[in-house]
PDB file of N, CA, C and O in Angstrom:
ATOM      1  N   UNK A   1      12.040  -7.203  23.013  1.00  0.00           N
ATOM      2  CA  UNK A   1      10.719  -7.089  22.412  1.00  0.00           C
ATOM      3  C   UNK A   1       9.870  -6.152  23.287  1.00  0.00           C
ATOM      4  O   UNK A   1       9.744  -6.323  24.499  1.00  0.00           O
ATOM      5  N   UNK A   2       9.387  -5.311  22.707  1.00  0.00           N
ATOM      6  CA  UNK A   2       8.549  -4.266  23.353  1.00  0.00           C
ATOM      7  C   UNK A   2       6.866  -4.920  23.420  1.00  0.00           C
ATOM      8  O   UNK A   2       6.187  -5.527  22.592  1.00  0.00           O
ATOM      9  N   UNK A   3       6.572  -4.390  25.040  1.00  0.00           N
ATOM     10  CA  UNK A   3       5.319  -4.607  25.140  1.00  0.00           C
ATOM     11  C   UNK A   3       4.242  -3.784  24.926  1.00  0.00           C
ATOM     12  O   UNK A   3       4.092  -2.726  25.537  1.00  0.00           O
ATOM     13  N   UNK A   4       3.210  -4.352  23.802  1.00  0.00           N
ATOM     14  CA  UNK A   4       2.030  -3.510  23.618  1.00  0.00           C
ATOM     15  C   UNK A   4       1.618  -3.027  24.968  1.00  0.00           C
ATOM     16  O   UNK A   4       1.931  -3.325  26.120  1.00  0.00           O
ATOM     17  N   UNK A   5       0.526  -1.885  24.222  1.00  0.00           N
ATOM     18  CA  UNK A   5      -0.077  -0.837  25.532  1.00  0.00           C
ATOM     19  C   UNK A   5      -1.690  -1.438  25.320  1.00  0.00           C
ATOM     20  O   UNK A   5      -2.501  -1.271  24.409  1.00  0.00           O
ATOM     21  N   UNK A   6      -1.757  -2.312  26.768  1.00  0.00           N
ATOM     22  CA  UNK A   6      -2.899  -2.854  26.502  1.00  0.00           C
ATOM     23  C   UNK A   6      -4.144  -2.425  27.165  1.00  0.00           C
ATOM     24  O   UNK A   6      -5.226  -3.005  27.257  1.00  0.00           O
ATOM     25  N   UNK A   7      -3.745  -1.265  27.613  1.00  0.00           N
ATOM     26  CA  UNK A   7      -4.781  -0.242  28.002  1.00  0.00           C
ATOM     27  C   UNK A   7      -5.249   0.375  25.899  1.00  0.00           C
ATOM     28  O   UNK A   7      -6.174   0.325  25.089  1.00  0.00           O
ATOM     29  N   UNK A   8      -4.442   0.657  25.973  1.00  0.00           N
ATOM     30  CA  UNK A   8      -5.067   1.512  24.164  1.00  0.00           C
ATOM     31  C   UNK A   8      -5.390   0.402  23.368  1.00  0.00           C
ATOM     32  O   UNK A   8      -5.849   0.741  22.278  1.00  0.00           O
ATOM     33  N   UNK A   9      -5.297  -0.927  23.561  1.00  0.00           N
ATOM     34  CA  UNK A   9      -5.618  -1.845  22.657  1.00  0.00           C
ATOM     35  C   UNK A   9      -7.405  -2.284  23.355  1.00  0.00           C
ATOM     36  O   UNK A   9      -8.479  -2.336  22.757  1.00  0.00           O
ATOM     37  N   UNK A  10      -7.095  -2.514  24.707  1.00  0.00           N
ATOM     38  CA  UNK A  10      -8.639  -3.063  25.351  1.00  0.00           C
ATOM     39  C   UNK A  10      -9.370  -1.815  24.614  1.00  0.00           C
ATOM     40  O   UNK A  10     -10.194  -2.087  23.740  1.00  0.00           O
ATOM     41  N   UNK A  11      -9.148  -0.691  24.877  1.00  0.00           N
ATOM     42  CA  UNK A  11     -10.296   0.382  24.758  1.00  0.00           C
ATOM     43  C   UNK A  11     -10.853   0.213  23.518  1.00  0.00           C
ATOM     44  O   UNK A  11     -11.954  -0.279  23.276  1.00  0.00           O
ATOM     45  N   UNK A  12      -9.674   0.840  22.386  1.00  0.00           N
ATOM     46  CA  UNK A  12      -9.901  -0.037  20.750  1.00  0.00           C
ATOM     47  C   UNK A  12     -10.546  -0.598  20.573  1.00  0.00           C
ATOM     48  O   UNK A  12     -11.515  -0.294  19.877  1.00  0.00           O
ATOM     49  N   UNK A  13     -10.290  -2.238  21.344  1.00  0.00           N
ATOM     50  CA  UNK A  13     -11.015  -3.439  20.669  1.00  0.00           C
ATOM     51  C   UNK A  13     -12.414  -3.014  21.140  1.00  0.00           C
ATOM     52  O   UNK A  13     -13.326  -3.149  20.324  1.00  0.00           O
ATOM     53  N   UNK A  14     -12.673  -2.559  22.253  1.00  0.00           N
ATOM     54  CA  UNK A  14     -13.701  -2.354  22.980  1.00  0.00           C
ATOM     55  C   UNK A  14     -14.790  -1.270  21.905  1.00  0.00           C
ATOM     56  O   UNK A  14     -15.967  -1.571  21.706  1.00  0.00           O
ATOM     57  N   UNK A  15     -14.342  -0.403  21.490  1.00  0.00           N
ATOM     58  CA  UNK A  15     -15.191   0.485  20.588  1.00  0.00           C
ATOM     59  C   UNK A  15     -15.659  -0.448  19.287  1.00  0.00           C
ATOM     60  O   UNK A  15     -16.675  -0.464  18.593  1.00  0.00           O
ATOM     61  N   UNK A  16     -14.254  -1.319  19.300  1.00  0.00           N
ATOM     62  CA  UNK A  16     -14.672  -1.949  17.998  1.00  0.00           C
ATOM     63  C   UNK A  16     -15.818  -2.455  18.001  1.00  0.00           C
ATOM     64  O   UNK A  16     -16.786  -2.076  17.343  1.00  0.00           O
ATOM     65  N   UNK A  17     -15.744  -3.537  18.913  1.00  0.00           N
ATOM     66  CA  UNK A  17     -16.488  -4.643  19.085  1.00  0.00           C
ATOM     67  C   UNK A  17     -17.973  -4.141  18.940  1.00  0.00           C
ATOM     68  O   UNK A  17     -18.799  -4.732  18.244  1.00  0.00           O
ATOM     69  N   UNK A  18     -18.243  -2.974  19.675  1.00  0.00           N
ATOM     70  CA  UNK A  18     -19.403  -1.934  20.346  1.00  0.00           C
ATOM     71  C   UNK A  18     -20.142  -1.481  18.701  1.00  0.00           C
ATOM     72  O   UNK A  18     -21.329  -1.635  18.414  1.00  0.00           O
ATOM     73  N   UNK A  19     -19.188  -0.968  17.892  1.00  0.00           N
ATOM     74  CA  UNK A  19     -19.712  -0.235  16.738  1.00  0.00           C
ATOM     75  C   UNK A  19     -19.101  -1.304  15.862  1.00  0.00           C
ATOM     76  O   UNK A  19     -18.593  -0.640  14.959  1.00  0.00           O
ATOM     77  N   UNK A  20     -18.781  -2.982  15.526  1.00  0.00           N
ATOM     78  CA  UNK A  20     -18.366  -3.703  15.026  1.00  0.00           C
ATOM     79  C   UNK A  20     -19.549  -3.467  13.586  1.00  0.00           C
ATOM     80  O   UNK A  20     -19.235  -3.326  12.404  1.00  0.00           O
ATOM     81  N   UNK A  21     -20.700  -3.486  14.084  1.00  0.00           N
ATOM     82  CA  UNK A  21     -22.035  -3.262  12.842  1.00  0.00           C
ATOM     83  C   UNK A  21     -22.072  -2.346  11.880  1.00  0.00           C
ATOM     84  O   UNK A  21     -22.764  -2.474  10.869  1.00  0.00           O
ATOM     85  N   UNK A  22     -21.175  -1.147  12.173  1.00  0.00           N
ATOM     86  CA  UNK A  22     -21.377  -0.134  11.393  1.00  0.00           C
ATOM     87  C   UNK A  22     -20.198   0.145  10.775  1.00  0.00           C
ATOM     88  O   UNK A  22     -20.145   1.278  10.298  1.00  0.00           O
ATOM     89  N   UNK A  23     -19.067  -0.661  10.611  1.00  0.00           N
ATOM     90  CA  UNK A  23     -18.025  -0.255   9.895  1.00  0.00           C
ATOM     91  C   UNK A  23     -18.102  -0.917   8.734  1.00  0.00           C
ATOM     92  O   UNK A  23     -18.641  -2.023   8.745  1.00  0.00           O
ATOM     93  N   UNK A  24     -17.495  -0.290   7.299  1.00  0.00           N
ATOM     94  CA  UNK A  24     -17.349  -1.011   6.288  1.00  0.00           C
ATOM     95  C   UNK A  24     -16.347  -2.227   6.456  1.00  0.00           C
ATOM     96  O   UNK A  24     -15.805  -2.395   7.548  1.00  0.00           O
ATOM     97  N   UNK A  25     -16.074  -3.141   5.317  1.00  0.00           N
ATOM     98  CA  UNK A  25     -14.673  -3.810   5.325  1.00  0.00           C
ATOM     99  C   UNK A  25     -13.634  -2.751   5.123  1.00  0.00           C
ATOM    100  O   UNK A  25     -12.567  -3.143   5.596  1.00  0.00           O
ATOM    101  N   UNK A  26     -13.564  -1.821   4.714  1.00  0.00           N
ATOM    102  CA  UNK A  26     -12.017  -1.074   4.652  1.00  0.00           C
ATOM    103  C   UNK A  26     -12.324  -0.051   5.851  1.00  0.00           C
ATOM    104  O   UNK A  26     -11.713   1.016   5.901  1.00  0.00           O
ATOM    105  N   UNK A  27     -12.955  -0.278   6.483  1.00  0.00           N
ATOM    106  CA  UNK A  27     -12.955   0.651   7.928  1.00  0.00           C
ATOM    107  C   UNK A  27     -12.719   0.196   9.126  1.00  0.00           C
ATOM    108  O   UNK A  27     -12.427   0.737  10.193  1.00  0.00           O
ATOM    109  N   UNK A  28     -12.983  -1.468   8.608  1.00  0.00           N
ATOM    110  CA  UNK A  28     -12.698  -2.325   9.654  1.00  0.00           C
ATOM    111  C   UNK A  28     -11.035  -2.808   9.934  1.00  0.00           C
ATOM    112  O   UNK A  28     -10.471  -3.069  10.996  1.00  0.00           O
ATOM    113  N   UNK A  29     -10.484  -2.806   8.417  1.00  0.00           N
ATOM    114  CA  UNK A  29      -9.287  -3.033   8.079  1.00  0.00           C
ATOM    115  C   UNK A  29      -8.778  -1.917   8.637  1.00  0.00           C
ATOM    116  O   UNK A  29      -8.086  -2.177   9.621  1.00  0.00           O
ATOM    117  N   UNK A  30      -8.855  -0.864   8.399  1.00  0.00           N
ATOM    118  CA  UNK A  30      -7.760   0.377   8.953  1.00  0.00           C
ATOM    119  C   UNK A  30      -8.072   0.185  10.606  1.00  0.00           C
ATOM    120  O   UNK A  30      -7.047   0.313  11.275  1.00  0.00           O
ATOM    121  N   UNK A  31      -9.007  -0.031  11.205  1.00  0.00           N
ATOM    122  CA  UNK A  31      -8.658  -0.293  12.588  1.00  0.00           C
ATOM    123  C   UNK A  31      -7.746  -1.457  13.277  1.00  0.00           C
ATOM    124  O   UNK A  31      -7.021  -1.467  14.271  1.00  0.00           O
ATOM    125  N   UNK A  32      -8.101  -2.414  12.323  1.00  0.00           N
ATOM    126  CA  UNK A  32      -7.093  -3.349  12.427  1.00  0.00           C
ATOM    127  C   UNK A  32      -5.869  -3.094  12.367  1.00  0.00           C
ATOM    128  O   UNK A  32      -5.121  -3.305  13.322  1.00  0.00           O
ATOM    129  N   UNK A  33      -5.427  -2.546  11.115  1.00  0.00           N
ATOM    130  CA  UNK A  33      -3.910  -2.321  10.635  1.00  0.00           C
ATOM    131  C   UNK A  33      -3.621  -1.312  11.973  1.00  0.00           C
ATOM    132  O   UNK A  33      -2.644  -1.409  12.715  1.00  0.00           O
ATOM    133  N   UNK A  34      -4.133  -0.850  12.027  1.00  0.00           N
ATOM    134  CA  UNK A  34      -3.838   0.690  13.473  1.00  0.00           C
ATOM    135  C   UNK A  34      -3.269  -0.217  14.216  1.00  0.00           C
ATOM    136  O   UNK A  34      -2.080  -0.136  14.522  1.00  0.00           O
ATOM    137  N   UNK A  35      -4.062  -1.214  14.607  1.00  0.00           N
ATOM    138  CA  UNK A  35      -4.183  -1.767  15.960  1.00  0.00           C
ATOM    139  C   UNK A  35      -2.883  -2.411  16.107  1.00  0.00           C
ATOM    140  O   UNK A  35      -2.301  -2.294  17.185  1.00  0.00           O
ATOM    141  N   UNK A  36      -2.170  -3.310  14.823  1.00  0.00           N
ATOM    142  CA  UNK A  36      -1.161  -3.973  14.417  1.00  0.00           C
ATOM    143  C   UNK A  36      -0.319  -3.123  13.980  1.00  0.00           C
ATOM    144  O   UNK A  36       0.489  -3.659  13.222  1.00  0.00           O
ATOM    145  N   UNK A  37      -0.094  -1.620  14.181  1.00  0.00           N
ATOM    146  CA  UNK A  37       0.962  -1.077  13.781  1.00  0.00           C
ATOM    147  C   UNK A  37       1.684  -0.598  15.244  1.00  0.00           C
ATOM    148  O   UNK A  37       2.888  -0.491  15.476  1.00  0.00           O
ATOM    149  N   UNK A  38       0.557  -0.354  16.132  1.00  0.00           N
ATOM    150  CA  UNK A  38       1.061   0.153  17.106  1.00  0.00           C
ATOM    151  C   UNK A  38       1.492  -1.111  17.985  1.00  0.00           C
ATOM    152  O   UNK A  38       2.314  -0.681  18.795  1.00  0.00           O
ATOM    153  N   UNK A  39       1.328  -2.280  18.154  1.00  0.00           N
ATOM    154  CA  UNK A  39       1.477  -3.305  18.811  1.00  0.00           C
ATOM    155  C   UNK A  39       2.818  -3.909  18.315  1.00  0.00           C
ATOM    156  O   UNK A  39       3.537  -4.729  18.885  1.00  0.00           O
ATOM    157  N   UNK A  40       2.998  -3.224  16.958  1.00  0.00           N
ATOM    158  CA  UNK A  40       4.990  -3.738  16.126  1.00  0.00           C
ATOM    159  C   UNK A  40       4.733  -3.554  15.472  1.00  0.00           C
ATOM    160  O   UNK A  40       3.898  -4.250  14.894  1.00  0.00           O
ATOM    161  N   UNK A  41       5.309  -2.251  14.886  1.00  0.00           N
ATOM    162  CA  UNK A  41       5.117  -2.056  13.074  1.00  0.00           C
ATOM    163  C   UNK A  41       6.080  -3.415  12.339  1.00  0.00           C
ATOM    164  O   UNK A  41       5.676  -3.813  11.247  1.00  0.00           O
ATOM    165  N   UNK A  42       6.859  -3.841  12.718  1.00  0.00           N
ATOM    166  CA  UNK A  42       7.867  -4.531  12.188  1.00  0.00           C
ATOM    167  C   UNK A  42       6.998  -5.650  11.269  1.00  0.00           C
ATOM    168  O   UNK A  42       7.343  -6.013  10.144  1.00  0.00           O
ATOM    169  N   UNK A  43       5.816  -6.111  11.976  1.00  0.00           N
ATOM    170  CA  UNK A  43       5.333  -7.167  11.671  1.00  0.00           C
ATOM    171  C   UNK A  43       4.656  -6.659   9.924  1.00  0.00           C
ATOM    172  O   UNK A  43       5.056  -6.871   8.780  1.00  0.00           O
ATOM    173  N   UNK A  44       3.963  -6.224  10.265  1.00  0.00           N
ATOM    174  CA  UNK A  44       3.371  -5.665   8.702  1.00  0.00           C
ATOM    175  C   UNK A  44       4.894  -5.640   7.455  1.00  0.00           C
ATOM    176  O   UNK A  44       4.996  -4.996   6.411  1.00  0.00           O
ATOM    177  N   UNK A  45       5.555  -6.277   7.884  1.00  0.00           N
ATOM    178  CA  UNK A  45       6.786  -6.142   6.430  1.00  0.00           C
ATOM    179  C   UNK A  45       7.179  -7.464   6.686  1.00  0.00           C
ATOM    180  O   UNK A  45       8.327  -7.685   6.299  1.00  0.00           O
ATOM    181  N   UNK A  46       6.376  -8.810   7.423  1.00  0.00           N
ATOM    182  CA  UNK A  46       6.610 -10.084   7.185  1.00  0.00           C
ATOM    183  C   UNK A  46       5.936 -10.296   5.551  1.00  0.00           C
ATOM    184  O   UNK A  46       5.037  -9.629   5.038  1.00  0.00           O
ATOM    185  N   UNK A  47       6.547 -11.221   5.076  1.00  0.00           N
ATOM    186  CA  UNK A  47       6.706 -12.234   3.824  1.00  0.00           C
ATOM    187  C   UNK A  47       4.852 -12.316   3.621  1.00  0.00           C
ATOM    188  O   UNK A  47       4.164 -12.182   2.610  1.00  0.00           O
ATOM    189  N   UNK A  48       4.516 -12.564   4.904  1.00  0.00           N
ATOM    190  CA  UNK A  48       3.357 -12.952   5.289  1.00  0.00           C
ATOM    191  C   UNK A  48       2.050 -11.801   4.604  1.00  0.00           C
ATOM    192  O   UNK A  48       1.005 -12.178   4.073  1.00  0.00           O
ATOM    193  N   UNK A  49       2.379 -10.709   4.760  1.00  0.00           N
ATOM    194  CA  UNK A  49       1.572  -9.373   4.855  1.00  0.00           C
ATOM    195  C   UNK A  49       2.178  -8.982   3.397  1.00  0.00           C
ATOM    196  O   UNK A  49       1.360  -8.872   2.484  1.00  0.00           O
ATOM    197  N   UNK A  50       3.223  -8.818   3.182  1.00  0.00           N
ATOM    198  CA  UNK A  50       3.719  -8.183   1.800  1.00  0.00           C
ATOM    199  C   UNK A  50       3.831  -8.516   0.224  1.00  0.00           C
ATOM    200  O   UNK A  50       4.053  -7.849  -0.786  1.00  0.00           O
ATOM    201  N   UNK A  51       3.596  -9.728   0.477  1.00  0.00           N
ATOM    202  CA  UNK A  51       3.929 -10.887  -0.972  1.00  0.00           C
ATOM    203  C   UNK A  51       2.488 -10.262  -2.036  1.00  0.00           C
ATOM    204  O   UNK A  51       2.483 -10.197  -3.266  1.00  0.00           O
ATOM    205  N   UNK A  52       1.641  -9.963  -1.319  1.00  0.00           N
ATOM    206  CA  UNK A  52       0.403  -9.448  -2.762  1.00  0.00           C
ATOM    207  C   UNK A  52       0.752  -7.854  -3.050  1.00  0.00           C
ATOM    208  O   UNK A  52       0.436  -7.259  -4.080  1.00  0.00           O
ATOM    209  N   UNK A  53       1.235  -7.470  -2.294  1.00  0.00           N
ATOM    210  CA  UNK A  53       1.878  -5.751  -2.350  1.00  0.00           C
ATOM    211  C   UNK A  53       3.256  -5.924  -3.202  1.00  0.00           C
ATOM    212  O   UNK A  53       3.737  -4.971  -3.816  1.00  0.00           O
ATOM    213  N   UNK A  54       3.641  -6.762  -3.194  1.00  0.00           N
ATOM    214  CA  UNK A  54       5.399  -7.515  -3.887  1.00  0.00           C
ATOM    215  C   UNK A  54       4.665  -7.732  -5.325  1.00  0.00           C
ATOM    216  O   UNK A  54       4.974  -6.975  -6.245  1.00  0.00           O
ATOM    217  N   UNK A  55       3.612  -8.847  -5.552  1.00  0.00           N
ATOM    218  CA  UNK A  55       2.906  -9.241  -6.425  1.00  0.00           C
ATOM    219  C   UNK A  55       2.326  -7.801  -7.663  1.00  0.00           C
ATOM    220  O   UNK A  55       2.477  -7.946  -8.876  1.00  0.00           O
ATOM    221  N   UNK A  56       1.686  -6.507  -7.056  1.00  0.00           N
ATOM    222  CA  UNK A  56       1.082  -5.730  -7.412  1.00  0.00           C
ATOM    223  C   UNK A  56       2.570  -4.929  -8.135  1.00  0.00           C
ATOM    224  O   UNK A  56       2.742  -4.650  -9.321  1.00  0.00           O
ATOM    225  N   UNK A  57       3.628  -4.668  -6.828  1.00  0.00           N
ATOM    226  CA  UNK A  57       4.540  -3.529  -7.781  1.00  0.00           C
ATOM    227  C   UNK A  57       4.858  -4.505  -9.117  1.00  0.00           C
ATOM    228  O   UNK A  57       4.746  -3.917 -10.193  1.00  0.00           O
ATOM    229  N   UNK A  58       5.144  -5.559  -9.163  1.00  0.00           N
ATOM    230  CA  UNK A  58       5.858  -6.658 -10.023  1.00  0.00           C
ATOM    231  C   UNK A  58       4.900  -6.139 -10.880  1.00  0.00           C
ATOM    232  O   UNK A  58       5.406  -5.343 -11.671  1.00  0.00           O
ATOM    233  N   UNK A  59       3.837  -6.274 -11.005  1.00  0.00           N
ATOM    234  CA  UNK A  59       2.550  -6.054 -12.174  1.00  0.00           C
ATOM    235  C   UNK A  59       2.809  -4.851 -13.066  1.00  0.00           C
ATOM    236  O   UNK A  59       2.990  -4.780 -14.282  1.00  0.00           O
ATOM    237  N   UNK A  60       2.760  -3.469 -11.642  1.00  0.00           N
ATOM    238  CA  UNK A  60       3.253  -2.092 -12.425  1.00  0.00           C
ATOM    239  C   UNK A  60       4.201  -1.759 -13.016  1.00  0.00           C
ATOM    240  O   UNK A  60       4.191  -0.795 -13.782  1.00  0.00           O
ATOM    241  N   UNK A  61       5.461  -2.655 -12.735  1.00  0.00           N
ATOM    242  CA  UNK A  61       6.687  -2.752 -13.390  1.00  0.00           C
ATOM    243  C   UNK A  61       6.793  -3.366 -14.666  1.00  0.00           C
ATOM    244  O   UNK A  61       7.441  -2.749 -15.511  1.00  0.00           O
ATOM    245  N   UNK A  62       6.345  -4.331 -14.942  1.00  0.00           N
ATOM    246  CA  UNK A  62       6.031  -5.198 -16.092  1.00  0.00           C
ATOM    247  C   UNK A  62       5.181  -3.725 -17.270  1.00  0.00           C
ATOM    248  O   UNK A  62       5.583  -3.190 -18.303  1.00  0.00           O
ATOM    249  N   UNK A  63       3.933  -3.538 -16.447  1.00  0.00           N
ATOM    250  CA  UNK A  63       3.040  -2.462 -17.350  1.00  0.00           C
ATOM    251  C   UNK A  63       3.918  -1.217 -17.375  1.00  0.00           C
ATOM    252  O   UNK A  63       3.380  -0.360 -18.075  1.00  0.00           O
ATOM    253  N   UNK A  64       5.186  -0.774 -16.814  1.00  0.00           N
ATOM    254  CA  UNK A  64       5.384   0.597 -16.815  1.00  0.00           C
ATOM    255  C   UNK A  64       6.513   0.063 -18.174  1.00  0.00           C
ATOM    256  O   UNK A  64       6.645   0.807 -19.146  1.00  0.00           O
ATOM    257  N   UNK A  65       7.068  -0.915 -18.120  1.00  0.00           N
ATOM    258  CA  UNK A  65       7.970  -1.515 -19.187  1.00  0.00           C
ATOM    259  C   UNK A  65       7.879  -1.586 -20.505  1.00  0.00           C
ATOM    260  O   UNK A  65       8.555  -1.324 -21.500  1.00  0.00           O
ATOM    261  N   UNK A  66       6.562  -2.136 -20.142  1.00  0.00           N
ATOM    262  CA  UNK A  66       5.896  -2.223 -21.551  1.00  0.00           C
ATOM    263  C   UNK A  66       5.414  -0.990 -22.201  1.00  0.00           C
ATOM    264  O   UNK A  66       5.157  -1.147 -23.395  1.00  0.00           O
ATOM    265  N   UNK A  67       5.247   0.041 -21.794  1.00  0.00           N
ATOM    266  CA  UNK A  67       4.662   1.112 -21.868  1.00  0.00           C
ATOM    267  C   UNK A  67       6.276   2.026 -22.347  1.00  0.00           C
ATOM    268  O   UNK A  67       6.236   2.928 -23.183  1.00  0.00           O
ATOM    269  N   UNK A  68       6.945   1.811 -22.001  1.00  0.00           N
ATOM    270  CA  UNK A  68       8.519   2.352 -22.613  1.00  0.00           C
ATOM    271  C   UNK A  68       8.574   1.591 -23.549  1.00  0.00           C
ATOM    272  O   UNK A  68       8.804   2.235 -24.572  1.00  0.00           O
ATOM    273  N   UNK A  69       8.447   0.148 -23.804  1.00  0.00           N
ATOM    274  CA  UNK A  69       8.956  -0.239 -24.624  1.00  0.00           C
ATOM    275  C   UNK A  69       8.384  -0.012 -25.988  1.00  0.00           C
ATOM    276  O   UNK A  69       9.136  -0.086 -26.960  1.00  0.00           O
ATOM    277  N   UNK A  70       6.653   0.356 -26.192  1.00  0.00           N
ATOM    278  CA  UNK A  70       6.034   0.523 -26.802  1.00  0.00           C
ATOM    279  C   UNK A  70       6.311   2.335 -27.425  1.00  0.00           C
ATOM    280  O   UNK A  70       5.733   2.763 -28.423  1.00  0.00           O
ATOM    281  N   UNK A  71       7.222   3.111 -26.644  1.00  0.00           N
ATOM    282  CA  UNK A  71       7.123   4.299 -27.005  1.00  0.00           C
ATOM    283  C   UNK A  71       6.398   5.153 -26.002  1.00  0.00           C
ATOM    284  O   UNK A  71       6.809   6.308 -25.892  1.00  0.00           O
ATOM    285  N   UNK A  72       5.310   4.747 -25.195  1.00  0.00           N
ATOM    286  CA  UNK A  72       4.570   5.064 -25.440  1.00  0.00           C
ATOM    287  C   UNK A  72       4.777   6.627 -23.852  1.00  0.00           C
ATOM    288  O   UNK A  72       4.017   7.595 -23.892  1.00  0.00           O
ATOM    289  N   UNK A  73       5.562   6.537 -23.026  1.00  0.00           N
ATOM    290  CA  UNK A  73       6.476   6.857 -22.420  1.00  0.00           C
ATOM    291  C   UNK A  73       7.901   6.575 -21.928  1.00  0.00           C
ATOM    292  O   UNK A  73       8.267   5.405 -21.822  1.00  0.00           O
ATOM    293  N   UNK A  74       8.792   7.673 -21.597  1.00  0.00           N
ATOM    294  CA  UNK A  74      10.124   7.496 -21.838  1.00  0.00           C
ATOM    295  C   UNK A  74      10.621   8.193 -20.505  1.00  0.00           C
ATOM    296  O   UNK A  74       9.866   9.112 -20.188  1.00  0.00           O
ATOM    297  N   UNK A  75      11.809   7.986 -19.536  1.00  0.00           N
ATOM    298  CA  UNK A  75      12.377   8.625 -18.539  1.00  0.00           C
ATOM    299  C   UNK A  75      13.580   9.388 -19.120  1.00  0.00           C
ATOM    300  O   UNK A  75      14.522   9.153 -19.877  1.00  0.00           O
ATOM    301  N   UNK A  76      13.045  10.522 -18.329  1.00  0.00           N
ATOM    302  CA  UNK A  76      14.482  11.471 -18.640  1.00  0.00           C
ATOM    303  C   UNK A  76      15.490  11.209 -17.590  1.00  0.00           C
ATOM    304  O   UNK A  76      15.454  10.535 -16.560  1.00  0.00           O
ATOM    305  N   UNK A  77      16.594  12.092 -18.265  1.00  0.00           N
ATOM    306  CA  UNK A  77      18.289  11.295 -17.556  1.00  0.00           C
ATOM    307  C   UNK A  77      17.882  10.661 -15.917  1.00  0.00           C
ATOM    308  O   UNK A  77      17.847   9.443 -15.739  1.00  0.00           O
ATOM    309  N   UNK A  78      17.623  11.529 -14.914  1.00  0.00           N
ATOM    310  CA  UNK A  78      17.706  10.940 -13.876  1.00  0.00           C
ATOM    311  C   UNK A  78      16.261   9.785 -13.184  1.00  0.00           C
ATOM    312  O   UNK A  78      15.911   9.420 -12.061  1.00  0.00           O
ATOM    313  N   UNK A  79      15.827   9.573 -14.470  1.00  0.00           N
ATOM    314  CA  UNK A  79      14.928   8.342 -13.925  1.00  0.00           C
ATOM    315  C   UNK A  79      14.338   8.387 -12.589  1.00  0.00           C
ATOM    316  O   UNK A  79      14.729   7.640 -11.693  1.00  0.00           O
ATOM    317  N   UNK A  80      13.323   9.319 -12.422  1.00  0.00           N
ATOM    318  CA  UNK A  80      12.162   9.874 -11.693  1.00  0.00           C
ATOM    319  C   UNK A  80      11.227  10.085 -12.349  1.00  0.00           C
ATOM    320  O   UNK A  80      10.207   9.411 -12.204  1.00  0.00           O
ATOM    321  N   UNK A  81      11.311  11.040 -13.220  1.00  0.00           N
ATOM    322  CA  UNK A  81       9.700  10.862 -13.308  1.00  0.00           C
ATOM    323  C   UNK A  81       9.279  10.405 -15.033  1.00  0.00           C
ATOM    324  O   UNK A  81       9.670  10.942 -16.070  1.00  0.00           O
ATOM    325  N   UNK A  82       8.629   9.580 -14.908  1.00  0.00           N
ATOM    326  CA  UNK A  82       7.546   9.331 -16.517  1.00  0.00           C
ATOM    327  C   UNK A  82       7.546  10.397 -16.755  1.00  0.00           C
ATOM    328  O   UNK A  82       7.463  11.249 -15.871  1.00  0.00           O
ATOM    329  N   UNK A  83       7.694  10.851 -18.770  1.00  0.00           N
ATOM    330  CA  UNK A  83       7.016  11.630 -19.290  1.00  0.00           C
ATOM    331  C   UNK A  83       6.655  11.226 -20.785  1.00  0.00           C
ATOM    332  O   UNK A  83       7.328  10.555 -21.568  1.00  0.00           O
ATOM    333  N   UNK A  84       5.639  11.709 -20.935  1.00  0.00           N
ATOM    334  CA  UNK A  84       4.907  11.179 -22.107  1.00  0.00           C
ATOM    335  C   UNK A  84       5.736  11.819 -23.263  1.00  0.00           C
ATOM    336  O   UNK A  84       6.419  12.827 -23.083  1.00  0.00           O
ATOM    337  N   UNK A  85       5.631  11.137 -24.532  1.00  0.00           N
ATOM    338  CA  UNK A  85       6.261  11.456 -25.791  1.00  0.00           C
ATOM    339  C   UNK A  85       5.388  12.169 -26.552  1.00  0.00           C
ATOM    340  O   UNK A  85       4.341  11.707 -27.006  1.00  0.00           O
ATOM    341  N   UNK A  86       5.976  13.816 -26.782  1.00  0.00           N
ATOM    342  CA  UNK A  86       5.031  14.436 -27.739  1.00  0.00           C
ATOM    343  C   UNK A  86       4.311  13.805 -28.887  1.00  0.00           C
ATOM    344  O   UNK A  86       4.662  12.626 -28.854  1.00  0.00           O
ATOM    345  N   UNK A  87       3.583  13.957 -29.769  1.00  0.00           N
ATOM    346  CA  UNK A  87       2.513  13.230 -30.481  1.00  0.00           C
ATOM    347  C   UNK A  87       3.728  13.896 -31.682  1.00  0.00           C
ATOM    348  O   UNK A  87       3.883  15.113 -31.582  1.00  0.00           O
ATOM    349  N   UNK A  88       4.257  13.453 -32.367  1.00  0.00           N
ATOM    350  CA  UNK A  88       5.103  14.364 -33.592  1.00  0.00           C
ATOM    351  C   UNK A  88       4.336  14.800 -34.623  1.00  0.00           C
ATOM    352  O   UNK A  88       4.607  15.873 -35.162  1.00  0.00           O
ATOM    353  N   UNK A  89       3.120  13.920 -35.099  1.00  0.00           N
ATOM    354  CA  UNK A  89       2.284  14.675 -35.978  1.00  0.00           C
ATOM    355  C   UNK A  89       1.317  15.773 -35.834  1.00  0.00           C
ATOM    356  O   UNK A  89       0.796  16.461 -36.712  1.00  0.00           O
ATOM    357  N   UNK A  90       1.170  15.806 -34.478  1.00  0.00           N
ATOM    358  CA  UNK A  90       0.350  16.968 -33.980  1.00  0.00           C
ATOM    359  C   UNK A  90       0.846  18.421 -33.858  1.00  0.00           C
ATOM    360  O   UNK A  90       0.289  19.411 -33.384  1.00  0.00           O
ATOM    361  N   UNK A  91       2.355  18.220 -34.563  1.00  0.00           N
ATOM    362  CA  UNK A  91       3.378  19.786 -34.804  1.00  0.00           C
ATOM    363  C   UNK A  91       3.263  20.254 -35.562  1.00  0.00           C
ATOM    364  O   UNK A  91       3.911  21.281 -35.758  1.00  0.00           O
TER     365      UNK A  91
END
């Protein structure tokens, strides 16, 4: 197990703490996540951290499904990229 660099983490927390007032919530979050990527990226791909990101693709998958199944786009042979189905009456 590798040991964080707790010289770059004190300083970090230290700015944080200092300008803690002026960050948004998603400004506060990306310092966080920083802080927890460099200390073990490994951790950010626990069960723990990933299950609403697991939750979300599950969602887009369901809607990208339905959205084929409806016509309403279709994948060509090598299944990369969506493309929409010409309008046939608009020819």
């Amino acid at each position: 197990m590798k040991r964080p660099d707790y010289n770059y983490h004190q300083n970090k927390l230290e700015l944080l703490i200092r300008d803690l007032r002026d960050h948004t919530a998603d400004e506060l979050a990306r310092v966080l996540m920083r802080l927890a990527i460099v200390s073990d990226s490994e951790v950010i791909k626990e069960k723990e951290f990933t299950s609403e990101m697991q939750q979300r693709i599950q969602e887009l998958e369901d809607c990208l499904s339905d959205l084929v199944d409806k016509g309403k786009i279709f994948f060509d042979d090598n299944y990369k990229e969506p493309k929409r189905l010409l309008n046939k009456e608009s020819k």
